[in-house]
N, CA, C and O atoms as a GROMACS GRO file, in nm:
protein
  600
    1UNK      N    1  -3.079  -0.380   1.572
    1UNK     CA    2  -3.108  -0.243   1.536
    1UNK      C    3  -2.988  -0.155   1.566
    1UNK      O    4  -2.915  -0.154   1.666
    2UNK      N    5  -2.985  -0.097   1.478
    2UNK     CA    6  -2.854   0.035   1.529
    2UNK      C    7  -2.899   0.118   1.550
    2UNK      O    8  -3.015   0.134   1.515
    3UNK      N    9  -2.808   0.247   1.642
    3UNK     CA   10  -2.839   0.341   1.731
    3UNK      C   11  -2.911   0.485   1.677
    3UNK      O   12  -2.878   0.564   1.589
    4UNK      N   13  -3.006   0.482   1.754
    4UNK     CA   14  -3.056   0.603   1.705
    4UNK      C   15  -3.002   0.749   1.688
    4UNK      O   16  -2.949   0.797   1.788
    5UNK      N   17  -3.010   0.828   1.572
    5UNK     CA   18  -2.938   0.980   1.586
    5UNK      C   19  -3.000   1.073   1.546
    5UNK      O   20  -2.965   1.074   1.428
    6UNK      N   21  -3.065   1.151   1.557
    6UNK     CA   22  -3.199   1.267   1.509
    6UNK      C   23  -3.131   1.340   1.557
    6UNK      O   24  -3.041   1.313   1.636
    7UNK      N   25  -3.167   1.466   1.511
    7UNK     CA   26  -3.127   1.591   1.498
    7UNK      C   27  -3.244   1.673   1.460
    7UNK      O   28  -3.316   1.599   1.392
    8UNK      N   29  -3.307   1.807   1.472
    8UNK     CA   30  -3.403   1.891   1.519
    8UNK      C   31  -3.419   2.036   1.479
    8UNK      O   32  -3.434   2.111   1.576
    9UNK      N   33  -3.420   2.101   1.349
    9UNK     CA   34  -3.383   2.246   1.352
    9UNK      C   35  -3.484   2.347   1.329
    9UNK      O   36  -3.479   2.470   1.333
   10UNK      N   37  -3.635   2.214   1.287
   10UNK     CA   38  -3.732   2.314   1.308
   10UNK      C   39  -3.868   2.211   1.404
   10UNK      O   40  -3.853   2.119   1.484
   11UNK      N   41  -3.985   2.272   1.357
   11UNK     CA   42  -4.092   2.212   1.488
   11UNK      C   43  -4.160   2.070   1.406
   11UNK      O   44  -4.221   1.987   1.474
   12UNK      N   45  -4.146   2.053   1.280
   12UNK     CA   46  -4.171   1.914   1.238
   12UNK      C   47  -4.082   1.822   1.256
   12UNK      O   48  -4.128   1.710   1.279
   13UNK      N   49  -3.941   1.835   1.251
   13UNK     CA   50  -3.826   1.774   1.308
   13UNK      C   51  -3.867   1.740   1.483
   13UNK      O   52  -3.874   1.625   1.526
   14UNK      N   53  -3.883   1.825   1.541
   14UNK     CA   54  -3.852   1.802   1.687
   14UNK      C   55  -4.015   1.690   1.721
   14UNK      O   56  -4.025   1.600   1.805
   15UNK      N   57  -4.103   1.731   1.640
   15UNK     CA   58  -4.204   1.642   1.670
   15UNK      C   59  -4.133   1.437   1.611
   15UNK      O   60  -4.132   1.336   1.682
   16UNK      N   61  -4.100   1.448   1.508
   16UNK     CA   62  -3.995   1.294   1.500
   16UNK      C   63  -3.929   1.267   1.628
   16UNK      O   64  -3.959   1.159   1.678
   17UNK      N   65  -3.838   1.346   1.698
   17UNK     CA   66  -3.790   1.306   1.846
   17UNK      C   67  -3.829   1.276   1.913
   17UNK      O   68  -3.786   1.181   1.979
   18UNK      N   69  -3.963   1.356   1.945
   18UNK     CA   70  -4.037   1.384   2.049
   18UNK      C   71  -4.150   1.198   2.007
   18UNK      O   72  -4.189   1.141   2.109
   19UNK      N   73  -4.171   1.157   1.922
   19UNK     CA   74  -4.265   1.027   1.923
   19UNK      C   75  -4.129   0.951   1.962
   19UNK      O   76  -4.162   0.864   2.043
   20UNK      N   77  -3.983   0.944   1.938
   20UNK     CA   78  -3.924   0.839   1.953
   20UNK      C   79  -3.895   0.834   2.110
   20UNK      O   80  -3.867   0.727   2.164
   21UNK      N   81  -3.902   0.948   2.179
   21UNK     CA   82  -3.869   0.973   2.296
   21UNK      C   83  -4.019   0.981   2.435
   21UNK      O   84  -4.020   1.013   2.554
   22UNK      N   85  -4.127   0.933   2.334
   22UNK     CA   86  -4.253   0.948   2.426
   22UNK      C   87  -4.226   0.858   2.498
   22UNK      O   88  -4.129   0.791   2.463
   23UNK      N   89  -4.292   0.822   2.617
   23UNK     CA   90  -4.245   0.724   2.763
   23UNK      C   91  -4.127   0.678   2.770
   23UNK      O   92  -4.095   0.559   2.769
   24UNK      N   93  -4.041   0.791   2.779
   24UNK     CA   94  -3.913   0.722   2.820
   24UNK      C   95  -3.916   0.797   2.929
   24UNK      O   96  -4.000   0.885   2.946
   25UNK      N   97  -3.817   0.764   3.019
   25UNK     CA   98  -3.754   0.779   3.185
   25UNK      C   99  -3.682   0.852   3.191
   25UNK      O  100  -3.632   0.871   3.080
   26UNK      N  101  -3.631   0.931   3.289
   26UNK     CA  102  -3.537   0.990   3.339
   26UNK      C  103  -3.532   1.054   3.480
   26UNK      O  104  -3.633   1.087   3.542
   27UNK      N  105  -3.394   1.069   3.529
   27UNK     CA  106  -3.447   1.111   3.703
   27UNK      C  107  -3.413   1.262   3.699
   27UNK      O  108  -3.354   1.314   3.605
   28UNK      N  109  -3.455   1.326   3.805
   28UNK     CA  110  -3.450   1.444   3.751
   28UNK      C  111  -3.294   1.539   3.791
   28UNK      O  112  -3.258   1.654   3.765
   29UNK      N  113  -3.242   1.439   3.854
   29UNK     CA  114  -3.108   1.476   3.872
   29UNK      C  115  -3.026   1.444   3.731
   29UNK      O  116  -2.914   1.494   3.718
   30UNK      N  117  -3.068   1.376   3.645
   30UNK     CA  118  -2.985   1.391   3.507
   30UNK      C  119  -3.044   1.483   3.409
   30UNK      O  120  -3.031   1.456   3.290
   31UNK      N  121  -3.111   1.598   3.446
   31UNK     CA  122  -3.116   1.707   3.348
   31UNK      C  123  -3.003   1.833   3.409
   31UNK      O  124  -2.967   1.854   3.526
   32UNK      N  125  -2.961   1.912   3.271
   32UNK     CA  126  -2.868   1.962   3.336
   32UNK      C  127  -2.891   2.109   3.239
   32UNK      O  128  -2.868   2.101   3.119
   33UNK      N  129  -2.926   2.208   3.284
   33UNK     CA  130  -2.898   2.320   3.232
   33UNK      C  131  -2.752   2.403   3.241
   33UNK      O  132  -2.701   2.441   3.347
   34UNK      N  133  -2.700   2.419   3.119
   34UNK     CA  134  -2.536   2.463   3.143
   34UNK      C  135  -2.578   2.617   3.066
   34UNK      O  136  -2.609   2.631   2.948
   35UNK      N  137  -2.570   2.715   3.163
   35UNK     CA  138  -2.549   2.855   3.104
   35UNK      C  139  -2.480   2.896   3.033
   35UNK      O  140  -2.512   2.956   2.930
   36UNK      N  141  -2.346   2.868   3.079
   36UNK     CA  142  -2.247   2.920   3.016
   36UNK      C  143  -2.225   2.862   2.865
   36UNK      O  144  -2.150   2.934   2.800
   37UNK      N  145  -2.265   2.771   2.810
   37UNK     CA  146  -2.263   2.679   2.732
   37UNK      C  147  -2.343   2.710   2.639
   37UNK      O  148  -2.308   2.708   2.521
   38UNK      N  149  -2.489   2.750   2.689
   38UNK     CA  150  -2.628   2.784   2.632
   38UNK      C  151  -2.660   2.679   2.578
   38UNK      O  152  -2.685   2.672   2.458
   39UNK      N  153  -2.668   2.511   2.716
   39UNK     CA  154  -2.706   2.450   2.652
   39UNK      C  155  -2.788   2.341   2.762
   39UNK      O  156  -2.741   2.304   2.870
   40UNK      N  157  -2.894   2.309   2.717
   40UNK     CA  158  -2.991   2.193   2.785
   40UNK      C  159  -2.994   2.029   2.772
   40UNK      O  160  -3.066   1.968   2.693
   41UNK      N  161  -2.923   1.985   2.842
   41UNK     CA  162  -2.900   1.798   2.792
   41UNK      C  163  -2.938   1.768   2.918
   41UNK      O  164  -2.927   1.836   3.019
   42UNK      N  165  -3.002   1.622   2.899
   42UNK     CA  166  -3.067   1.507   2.965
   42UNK      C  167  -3.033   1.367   2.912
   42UNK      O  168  -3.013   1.362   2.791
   43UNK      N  169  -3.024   1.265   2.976
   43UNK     CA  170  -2.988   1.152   2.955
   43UNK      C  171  -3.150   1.102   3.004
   43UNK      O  172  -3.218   1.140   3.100
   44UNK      N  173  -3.180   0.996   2.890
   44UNK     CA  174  -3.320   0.910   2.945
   44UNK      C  175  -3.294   0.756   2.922
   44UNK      O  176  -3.182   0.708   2.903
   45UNK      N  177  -3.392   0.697   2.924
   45UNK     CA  178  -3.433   0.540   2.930
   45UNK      C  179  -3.526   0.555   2.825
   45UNK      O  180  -3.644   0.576   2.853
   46UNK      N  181  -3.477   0.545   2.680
   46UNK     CA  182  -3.615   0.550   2.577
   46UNK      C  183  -3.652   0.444   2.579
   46UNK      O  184  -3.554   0.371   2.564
   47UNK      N  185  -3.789   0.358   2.593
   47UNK     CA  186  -3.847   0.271   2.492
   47UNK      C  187  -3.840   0.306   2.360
   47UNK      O  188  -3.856   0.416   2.306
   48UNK      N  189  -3.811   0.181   2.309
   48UNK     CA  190  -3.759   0.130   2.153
   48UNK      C  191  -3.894   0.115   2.126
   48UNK      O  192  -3.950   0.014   2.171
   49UNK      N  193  -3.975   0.219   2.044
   49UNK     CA  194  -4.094   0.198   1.960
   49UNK      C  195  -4.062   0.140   1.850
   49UNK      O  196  -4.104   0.024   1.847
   50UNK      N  197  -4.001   0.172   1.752
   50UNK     CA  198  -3.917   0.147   1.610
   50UNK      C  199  -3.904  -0.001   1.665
   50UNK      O  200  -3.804  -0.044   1.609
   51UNK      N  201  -3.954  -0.096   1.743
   51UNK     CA  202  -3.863  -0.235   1.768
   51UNK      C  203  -4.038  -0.319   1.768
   51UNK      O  204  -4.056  -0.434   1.729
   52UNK      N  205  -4.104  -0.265   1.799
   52UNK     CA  206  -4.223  -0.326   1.828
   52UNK      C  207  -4.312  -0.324   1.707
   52UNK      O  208  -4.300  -0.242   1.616
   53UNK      N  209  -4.427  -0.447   1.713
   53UNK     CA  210  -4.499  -0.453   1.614
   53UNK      C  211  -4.588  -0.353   1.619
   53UNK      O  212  -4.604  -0.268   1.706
   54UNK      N  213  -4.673  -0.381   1.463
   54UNK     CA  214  -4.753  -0.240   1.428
   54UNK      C  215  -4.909  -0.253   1.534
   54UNK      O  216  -4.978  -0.160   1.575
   55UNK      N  217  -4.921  -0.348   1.549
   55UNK     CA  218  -5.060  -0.311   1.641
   55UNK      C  219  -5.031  -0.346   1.761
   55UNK      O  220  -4.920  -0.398   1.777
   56UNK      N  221  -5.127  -0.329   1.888
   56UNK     CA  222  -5.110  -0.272   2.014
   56UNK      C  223  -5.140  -0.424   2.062
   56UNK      O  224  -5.111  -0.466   2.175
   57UNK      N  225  -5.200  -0.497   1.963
   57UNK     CA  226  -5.268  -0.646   2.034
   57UNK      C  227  -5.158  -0.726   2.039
   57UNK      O  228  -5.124  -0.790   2.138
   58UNK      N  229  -5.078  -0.726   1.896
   58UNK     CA  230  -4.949  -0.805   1.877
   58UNK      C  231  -4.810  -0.768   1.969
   58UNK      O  232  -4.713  -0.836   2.003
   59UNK      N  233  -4.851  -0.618   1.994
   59UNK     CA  234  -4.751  -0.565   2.088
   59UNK      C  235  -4.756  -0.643   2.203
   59UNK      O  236  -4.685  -0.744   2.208
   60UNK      N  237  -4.839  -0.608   2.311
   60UNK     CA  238  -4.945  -0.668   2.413
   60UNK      C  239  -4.873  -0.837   2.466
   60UNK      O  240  -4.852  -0.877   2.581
   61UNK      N  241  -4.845  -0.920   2.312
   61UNK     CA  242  -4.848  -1.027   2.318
   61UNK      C  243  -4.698  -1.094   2.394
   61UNK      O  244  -4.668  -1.172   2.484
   62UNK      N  245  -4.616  -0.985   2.265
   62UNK     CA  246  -4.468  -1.002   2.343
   62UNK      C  247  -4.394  -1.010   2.449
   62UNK      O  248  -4.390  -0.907   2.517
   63UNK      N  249  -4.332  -1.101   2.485
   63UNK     CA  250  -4.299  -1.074   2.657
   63UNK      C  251  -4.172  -1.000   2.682
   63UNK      O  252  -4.130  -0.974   2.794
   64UNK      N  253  -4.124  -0.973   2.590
   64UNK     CA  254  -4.052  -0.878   2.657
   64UNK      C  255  -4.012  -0.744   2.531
   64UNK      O  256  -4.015  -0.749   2.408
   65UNK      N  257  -3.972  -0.622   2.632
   65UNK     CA  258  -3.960  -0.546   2.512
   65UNK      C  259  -3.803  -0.471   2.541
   65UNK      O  260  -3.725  -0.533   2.613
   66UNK      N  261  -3.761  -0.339   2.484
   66UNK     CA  262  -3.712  -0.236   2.470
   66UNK      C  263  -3.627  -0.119   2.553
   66UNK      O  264  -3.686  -0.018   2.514
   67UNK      N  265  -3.561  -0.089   2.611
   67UNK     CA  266  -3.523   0.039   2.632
   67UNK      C  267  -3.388   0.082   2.612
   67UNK      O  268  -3.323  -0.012   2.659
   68UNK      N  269  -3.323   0.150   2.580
   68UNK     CA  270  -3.222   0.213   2.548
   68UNK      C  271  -3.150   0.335   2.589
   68UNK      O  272  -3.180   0.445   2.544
   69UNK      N  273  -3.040   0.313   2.687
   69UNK     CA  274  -3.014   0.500   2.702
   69UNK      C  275  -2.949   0.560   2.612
   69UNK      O  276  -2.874   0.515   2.526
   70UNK      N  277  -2.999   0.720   2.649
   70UNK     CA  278  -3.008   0.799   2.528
   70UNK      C  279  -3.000   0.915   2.550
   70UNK      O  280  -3.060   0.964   2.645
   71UNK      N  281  -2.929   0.982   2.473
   71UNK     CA  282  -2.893   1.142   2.526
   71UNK      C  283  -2.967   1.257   2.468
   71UNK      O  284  -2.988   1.260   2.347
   72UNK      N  285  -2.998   1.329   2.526
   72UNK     CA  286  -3.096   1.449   2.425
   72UNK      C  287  -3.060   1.607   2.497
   72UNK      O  288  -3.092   1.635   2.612
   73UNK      N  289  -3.003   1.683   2.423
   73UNK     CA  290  -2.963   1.801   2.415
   73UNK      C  291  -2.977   1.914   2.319
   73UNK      O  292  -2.977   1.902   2.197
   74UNK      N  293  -2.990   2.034   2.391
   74UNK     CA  294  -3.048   2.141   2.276
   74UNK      C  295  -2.942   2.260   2.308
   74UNK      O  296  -2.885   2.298   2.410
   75UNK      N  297  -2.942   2.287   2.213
   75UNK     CA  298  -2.820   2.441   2.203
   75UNK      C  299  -2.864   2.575   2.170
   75UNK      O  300  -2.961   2.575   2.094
   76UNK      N  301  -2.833   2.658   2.195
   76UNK     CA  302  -2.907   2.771   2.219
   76UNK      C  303  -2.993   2.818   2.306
   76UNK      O  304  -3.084   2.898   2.282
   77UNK      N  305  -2.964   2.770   2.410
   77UNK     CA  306  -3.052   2.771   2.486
   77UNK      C  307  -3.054   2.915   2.589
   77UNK      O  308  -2.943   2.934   2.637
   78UNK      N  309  -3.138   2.997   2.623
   78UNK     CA  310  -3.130   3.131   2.654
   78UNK      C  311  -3.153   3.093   2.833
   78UNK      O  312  -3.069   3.126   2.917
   79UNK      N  313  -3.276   3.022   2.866
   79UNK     CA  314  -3.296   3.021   2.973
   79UNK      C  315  -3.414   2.871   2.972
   79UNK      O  316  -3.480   2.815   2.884
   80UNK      N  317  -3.392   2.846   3.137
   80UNK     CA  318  -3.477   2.713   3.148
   80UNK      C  319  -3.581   2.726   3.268
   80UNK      O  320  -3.551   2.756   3.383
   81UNK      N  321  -3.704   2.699   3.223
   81UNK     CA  322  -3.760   2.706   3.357
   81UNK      C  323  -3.838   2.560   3.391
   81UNK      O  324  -3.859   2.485   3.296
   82UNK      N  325  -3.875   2.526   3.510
   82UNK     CA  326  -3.910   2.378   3.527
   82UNK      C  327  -4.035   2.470   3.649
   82UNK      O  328  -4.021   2.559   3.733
   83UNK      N  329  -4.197   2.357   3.579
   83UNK     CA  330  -4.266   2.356   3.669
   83UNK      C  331  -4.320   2.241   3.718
   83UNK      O  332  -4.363   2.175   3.624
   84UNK      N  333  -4.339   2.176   3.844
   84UNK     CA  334  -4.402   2.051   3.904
   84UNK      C  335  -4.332   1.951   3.872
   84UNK      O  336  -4.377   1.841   3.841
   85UNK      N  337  -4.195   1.986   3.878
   85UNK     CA  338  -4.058   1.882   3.928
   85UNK      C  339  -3.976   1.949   4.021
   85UNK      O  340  -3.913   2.054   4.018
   86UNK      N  341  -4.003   1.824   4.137
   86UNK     CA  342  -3.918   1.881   4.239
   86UNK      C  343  -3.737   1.822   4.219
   86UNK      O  344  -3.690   1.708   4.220
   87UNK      N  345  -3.651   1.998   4.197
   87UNK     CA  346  -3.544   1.982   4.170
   87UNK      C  347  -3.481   1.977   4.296
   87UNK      O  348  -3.369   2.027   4.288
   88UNK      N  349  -3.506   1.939   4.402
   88UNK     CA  350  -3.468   1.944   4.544
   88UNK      C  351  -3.503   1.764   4.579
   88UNK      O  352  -3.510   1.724   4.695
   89UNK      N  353  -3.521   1.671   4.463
   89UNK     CA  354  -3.555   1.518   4.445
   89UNK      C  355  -3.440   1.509   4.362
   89UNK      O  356  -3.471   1.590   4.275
   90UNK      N  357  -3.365   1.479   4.340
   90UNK     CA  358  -3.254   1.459   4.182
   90UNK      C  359  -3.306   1.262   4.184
   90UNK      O  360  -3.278   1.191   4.088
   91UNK      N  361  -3.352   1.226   4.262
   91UNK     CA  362  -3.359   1.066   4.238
   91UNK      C  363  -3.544   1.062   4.196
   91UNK      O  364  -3.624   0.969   4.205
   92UNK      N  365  -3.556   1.149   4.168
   92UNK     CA  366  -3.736   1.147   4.148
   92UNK      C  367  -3.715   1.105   4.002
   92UNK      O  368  -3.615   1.122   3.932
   93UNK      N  369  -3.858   1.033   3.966
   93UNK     CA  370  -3.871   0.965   3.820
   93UNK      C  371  -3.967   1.032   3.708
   93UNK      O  372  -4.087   1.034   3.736
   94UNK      N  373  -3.923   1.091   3.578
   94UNK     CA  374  -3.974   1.179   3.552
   94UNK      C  375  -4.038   1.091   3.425
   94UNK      O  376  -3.967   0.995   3.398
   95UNK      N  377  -4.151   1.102   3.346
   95UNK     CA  378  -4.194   0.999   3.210
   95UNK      C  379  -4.183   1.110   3.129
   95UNK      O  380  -4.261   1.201   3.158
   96UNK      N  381  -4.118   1.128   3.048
   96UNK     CA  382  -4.214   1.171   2.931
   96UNK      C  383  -4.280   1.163   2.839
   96UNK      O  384  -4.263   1.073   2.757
   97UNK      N  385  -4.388   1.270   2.827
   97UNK     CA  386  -4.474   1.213   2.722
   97UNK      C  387  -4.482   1.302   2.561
   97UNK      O  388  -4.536   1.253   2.462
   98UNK      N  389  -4.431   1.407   2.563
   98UNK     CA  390  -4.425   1.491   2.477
   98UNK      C  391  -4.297   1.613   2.456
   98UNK      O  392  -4.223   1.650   2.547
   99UNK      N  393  -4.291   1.666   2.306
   99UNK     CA  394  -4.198   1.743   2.291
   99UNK      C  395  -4.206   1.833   2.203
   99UNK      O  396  -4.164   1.800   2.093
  100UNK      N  397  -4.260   1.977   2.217
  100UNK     CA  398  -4.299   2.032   2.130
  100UNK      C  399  -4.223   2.170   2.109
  100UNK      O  400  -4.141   2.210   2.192
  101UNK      N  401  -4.259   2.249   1.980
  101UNK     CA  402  -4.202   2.361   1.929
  101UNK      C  403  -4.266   2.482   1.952
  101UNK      O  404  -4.359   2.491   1.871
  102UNK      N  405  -4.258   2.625   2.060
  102UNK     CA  406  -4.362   2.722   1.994
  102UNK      C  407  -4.272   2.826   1.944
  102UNK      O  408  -4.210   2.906   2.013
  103UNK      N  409  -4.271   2.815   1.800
  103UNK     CA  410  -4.233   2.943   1.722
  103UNK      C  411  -4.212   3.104   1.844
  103UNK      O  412  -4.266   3.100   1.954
  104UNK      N  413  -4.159   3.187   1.816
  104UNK     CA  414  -4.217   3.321   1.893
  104UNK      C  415  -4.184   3.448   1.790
  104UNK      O  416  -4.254   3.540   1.750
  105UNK      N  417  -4.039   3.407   1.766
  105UNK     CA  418  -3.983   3.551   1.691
  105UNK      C  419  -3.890   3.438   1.664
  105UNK      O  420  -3.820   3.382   1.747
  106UNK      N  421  -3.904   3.398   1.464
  106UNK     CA  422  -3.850   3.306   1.400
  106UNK      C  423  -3.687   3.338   1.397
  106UNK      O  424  -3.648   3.436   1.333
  107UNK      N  425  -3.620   3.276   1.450
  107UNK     CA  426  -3.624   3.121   1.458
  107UNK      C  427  -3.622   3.093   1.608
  107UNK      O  428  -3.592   2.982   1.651
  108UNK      N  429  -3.666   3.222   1.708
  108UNK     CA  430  -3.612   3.182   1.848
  108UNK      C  431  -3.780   3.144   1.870
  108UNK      O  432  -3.876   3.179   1.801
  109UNK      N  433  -3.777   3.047   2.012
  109UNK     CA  434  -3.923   2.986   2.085
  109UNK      C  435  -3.887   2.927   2.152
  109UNK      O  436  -3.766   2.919   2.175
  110UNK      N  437  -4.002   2.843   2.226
  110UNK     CA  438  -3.990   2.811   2.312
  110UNK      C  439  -4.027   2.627   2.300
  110UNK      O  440  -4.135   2.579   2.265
  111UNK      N  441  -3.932   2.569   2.329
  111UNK     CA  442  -3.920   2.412   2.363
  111UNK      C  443  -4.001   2.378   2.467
  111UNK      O  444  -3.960   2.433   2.569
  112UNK      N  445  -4.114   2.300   2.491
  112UNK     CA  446  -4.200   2.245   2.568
  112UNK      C  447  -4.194   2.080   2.596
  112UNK      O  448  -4.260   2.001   2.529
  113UNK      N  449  -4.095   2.037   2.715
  113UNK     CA  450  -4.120   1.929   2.748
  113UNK      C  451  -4.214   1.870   2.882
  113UNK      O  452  -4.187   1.880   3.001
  114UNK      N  453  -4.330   1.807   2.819
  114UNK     CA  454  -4.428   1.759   2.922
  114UNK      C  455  -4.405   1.630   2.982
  114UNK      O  456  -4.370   1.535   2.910
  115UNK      N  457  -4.419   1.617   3.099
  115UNK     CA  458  -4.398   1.488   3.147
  115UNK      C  459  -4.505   1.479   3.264
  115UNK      O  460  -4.543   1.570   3.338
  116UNK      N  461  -4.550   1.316   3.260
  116UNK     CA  462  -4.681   1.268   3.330
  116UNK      C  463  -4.704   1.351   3.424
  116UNK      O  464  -4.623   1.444   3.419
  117UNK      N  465  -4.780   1.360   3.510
  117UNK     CA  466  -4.851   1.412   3.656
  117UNK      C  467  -4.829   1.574   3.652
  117UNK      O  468  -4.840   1.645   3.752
  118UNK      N  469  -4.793   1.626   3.509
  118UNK     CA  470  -4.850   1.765   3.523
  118UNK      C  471  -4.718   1.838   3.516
  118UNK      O  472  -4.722   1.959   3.494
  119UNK      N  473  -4.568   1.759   3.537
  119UNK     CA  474  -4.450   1.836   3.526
  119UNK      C  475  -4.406   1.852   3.404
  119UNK      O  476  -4.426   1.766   3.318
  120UNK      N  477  -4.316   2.008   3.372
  120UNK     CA  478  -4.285   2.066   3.252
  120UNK      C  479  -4.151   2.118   3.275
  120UNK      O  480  -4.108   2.167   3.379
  121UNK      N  481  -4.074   2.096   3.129
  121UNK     CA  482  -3.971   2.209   3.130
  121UNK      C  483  -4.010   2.272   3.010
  121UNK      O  484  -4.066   2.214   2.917
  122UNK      N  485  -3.966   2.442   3.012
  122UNK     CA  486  -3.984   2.513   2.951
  122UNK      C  487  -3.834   2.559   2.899
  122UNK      O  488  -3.772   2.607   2.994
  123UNK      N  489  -3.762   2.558   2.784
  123UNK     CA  490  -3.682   2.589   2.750
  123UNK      C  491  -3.677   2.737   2.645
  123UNK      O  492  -3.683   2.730   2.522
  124UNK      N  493  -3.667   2.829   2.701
  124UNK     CA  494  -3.632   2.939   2.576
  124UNK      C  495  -3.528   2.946   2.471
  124UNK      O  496  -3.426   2.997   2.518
  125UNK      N  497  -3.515   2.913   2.346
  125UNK     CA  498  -3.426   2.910   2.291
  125UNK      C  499  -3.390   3.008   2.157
  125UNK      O  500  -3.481   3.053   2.087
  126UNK      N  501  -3.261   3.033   2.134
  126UNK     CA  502  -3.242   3.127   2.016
  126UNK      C  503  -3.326   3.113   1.888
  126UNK      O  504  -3.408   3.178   1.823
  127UNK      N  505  -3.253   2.975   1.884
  127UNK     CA  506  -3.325   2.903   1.738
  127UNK      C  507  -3.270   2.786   1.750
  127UNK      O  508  -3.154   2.758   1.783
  128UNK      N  509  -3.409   2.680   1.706
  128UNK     CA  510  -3.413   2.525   1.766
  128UNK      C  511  -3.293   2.458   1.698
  128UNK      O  512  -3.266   2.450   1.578
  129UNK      N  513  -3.205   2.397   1.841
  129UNK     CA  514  -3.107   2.258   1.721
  129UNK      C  515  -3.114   2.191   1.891
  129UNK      O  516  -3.088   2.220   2.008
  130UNK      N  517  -3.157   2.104   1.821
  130UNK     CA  518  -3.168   1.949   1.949
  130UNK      C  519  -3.126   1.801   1.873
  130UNK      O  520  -3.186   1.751   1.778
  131UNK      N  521  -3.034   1.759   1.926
  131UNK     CA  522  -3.002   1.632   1.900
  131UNK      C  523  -3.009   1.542   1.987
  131UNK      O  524  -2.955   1.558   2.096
  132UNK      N  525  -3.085   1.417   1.952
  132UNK     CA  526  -3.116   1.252   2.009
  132UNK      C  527  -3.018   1.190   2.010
  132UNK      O  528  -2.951   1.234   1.916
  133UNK      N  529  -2.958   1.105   2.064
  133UNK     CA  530  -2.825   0.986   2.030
  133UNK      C  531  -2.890   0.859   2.093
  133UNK      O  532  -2.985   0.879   2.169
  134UNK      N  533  -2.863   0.772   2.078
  134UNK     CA  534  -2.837   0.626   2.159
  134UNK      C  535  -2.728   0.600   2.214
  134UNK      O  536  -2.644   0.611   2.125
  135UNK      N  537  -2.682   0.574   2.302
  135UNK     CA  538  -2.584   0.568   2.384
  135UNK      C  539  -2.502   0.429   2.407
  135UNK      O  540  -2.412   0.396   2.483
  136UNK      N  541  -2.591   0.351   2.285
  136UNK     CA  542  -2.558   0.200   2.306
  136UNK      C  543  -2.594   0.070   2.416
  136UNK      O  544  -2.573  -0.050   2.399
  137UNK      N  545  -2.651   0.134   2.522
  137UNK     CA  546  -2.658   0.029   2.630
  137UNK      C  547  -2.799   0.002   2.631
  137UNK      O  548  -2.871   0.086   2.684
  138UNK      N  549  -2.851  -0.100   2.581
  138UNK     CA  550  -3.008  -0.124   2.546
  138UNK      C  551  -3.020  -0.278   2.615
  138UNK      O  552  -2.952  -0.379   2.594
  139UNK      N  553  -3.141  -0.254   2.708
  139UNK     CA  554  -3.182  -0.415   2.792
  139UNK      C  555  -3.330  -0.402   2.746
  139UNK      O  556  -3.395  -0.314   2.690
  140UNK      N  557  -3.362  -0.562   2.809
  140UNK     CA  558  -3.481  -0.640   2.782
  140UNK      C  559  -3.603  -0.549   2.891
  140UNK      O  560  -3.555  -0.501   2.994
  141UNK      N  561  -3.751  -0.528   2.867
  141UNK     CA  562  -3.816  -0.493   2.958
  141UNK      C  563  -3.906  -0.559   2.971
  141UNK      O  564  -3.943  -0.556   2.854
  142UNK      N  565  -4.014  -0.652   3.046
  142UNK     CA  566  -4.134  -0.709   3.019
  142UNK      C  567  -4.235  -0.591   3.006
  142UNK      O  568  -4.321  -0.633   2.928
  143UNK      N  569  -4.267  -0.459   3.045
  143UNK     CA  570  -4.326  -0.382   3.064
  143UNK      C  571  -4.334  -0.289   2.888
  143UNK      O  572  -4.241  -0.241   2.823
  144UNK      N  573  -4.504  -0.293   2.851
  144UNK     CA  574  -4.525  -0.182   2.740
  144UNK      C  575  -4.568  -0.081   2.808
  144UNK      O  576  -4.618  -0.105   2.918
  145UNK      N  577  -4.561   0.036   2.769
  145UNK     CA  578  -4.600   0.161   2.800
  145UNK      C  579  -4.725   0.179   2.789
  145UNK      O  580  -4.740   0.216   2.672
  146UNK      N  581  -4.858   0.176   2.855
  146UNK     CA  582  -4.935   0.213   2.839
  146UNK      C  583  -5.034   0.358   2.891
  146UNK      O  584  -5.029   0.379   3.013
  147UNK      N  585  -5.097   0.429   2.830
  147UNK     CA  586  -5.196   0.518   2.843
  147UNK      C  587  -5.374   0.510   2.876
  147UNK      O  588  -5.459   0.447   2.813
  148UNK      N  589  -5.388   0.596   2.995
  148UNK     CA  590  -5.548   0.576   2.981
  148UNK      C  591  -5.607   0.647   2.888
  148UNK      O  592  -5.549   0.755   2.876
  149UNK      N  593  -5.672   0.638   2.838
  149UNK     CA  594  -5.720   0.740   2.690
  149UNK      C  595  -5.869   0.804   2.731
  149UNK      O  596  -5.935   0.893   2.676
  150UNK      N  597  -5.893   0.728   2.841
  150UNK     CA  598  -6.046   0.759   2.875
  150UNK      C  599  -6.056   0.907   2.949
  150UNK      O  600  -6.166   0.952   2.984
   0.00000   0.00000   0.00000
């Protein structure tokens, strides 16, 4: 497979990222808000969905799977706020599970990244441009990502 590259400029775009980037990793010492820059990048551990079969049983079966690091950054960025991640942990392990768009005053809103046990970043931005990369360094995992749904 070759490396992934998405790019993001409105909220149906950022939802494509946001499924390729669901349970992937990151610690929270590799997010980095740069002011001066007006800009928000993170480095993660994506699981390779795009690599796995179409059902969850055949998935299940495989012994080993996916991950890839991967860079994800947004520009324009006005201001960042983080709730229920402790930024005083930089070695703490963050999942995420989602990545969403809220419109406010077109084209500026607000970027919503959720991650497991209730932690969020909130990104205010001018107007959305976020780009995904692959970074090239992709290993074997025995571990699928799973969810309780109940």
């Amino acid at each position: 497979m070759s490396d992934l590259r998405l790019s993001a400029e409105d909220a149906a775009d950022l939802e494509v990222i946001s499924a390729f980037l669901q349970d992937a990793v990151t610690r929270v010492g590799d997010l980095a808000f740069l002011p001066s820059a007006r800009r928000f990048a993170m480095v993660l551990n994506r699981f390779r969905w795009e690599g796995e079969t179409s059902t969850s049983k055949q998935a299940s079966a495989r012994r080993t799977h996916e991950r890839v690091r991967s860079g994800l950054h947004f520009d324009n960025v006005l201001k960042a706020q983080a709730r229920g991640i402790r930024r005083d942990h930089p070695d703490g392990v963050l999942n995420l599970l989602a990545i969403r768009f809220e419109e406010k005053d077109a084209p500026s809103g607000i970027v919503v990244l959720t991650f497991s046990g209730g932690g969020e970043l909130r990104l205010e931005v001018e107007a959305l441009d976020a780009h995904l990369s692959d970074l090239g360094l992709v290993w074997e995992t025995p571990h699928l990502p799973e969810h309780d749904l109940g």
